[in-house]
C-alpha positions as CSV (number, residue, x, y, z in Angstrom):
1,X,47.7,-36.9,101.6
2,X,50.0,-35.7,104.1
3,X,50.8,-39.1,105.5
4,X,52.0,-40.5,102.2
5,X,54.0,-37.1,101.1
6,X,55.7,-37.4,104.8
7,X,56.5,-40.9,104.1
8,X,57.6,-40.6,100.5
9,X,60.4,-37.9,101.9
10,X,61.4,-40.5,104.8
11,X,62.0,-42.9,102.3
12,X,63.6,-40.5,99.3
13,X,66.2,-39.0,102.1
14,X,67.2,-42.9,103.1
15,X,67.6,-43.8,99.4
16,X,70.0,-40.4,99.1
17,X,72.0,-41.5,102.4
18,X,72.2,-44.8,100.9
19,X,73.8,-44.2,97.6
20,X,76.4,-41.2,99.5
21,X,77.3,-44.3,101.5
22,X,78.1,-46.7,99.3
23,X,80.0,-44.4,96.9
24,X,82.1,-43.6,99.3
25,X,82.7,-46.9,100.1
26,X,83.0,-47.9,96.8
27,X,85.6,-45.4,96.5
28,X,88.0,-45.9,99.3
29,X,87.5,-49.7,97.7
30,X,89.0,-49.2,94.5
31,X,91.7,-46.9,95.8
32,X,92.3,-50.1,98.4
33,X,92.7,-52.2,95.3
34,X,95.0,-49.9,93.4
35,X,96.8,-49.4,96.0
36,X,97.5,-52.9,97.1
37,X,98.1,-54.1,94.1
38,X,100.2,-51.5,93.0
39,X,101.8,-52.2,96.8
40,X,102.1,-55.8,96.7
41,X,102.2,-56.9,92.9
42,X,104.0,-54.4,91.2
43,X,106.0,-53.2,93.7
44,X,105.5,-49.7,92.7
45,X,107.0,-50.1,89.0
46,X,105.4,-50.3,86.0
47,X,107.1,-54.2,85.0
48,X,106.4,-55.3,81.4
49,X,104.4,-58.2,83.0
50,X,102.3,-55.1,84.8
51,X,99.6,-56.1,81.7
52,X,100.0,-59.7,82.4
53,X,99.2,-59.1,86.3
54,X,96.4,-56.8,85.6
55,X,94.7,-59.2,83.1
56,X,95.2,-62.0,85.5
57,X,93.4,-60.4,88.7
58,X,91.2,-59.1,86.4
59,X,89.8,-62.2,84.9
60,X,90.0,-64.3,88.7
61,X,87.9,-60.7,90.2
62,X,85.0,-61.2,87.6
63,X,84.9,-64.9,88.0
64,X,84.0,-64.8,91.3
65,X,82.2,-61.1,91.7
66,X,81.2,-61.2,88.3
67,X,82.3,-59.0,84.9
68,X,80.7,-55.6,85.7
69,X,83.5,-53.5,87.4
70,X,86.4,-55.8,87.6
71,X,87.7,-55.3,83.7
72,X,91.0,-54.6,83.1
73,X,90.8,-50.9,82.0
74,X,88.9,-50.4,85.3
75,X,91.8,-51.9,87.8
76,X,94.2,-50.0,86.3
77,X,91.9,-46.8,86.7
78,X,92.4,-47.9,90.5
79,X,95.8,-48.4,90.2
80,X,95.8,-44.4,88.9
81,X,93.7,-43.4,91.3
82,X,95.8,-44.6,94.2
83,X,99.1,-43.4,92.7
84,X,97.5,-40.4,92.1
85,X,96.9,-39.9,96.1
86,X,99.2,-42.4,97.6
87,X,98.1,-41.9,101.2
88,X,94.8,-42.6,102.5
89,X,94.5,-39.7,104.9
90,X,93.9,-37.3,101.9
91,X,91.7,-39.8,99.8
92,X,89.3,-39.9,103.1
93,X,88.0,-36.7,103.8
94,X,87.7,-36.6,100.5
95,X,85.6,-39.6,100.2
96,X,83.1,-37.9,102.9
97,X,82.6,-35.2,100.1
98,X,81.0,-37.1,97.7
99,X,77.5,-36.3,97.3
């Protein structure tokens, strides 16, 4: 039926638009939360009590958005990923890339 196939590719190209969307945004998210906290908490240096931190805003980041996400190995995969690209105006056209 024509109707149905016409509306089944309406709805498949939202759904694709969508997820680009929100991996972009999930992106420039965790390079926001690397960055700040490599900003703000760390000061730029790898301290001893770096772990410590880490650990810390892990645990208070799952309590309240829950455990998927927020772990410790994944925050410091942030923290990579925005010393890896340090300013933002490379990370965003980047970002608009994804697919």
């Amino acid at each position: 039926m024509p109707l149905v196939d016409d509306l089944r590719q309406i709805i498949n190209q939202t759904r694709n638009r969508v997820a680009v969307n929100v991996n972009a945004e999930l992106t420039l998210m965790y390079w926001h939360i690397g960055e700040r906290i490599n900003r703000e908490v760390l000061g730029n240096e790898r301290a001893e009590y770096g772990k410590q931190i880490v650990a810390q805003v892990a645990r208070q980041l799952q309590t309240e958005y829950g455990d998927k996400g927020f772990e410790p190995r994944t925050i410091r995969r942030m923290m990579q990923f925005a010393s890896m690209f340090p300013d933002i105006k490379i990370v965003t056209p980047l970002v608009t890339q994804l697919s």
